[in-house]
Every structure is written in structure tokens, then in C-alpha cells.
Legacy VTK file of the C-alpha trace (Angstrom):
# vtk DataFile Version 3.0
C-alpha trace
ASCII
DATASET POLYDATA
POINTS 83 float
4.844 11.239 -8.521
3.210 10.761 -11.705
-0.267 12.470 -12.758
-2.989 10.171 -12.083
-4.032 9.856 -15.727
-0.645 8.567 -16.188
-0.781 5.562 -14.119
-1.919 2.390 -14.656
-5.150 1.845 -13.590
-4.937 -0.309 -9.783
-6.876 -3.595 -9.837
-7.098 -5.740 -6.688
-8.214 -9.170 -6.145
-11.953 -9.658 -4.364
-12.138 -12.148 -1.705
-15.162 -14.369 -1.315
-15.925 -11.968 2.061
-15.740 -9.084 -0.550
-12.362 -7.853 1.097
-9.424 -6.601 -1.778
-6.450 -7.745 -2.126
-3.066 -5.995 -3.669
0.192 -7.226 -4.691
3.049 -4.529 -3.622
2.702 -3.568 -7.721
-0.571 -3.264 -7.587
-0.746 -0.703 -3.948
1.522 1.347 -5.338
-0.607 1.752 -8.410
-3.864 2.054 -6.007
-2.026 4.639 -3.913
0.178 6.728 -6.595
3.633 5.913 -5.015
6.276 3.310 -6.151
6.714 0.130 -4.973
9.695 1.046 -3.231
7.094 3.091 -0.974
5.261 -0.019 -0.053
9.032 -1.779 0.987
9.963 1.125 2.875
6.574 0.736 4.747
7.094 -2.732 5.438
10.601 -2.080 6.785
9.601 0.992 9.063
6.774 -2.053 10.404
3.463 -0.136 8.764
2.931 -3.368 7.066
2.973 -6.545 8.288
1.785 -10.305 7.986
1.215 -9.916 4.280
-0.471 -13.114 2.979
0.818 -14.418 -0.061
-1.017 -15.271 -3.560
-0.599 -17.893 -5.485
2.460 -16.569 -7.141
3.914 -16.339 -3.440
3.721 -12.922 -4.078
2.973 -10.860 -0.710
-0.897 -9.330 -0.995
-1.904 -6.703 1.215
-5.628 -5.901 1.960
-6.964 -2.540 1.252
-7.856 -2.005 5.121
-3.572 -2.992 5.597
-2.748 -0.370 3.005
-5.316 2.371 4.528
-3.682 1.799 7.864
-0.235 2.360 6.643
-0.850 5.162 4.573
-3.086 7.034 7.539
0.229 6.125 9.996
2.796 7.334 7.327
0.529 10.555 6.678
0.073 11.018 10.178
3.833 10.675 11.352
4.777 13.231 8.537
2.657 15.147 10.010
4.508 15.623 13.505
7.569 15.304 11.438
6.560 18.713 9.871
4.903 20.545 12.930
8.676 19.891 15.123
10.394 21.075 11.941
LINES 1 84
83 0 1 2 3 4 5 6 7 8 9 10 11 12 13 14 15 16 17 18 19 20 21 22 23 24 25 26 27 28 29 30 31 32 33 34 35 36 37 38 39 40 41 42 43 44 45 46 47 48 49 50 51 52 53 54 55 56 57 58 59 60 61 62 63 64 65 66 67 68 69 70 71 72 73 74 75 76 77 78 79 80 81 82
């Protein structure tokens, strides 16, 4: 992964209910991974519905992106402790 200060700066989109929005570039900016991260995620089913911009490019919300990163985190987690 890339040092932080090597990334591009993330920038979402702001809803009118004050709720960010992220294109799959953008997440994997906001969380430090690739975009290939943010497929896998929505393959294994940690993300799902996206809504689309419009681009028609699939947005996730910051609470969608939270969730799958704290279920991803979590099921390393007990991948490590039966290990």
C-alpha cells in the first residue's frame, strides 16, 4: 500500500442531507487500498446497492464503505485467530 502522503487526496460528493458519496476510485483513495479492493468487496457481498452518479458510475456512501471495511477487518480478524 502506498504511504499516505503519496496518495491522492480522496474527495467525495456531499448530498443535500450532508451524506458523502464515493466513486469506487475515489474509496479506494479515501481508504488507502486499490480499487480492485472495493470489487473484491462487492463480489464477497460487503457492498451492495451502489447508486449510480451521473456518469453511471457506481457511488458508495461513506456509512457503505465504513461497514465494509469494519466486516472485512473484522473477518480477518477470525481469519487470523483460527490460523
Amino acid at each position: 500500500m502506498p504511504h499516505s502522503a503519496d496518495r491522492e487526496p480522496a474527495h467525495g460528493r456531499e448530498d443535500a442531507d450532508g451524506g458523502i458519496w464515493f466513486t469506487v476510485k475515489e474509496a479506494a483513495a479515501f481508504l488507502g487500498c486499490s480499487p480492485q479492493t472495493i470489487y473484491s468487496w462487492e463480489n464477497r457481498g460487503h457492498l451492495t446497492n451502489p447508486s449510480h452518479d451521473e456518469a453511471n458510475r457506481r457511488i458508495y456512501s461513506q456509512h457503505q464503505l465504513a461497514a465494509a471495511h469494519s466486516t472485512t477487518r473484522r473477518n480477518a480478524a477470525a481469519v487470523r485467530r483460527v490460523a
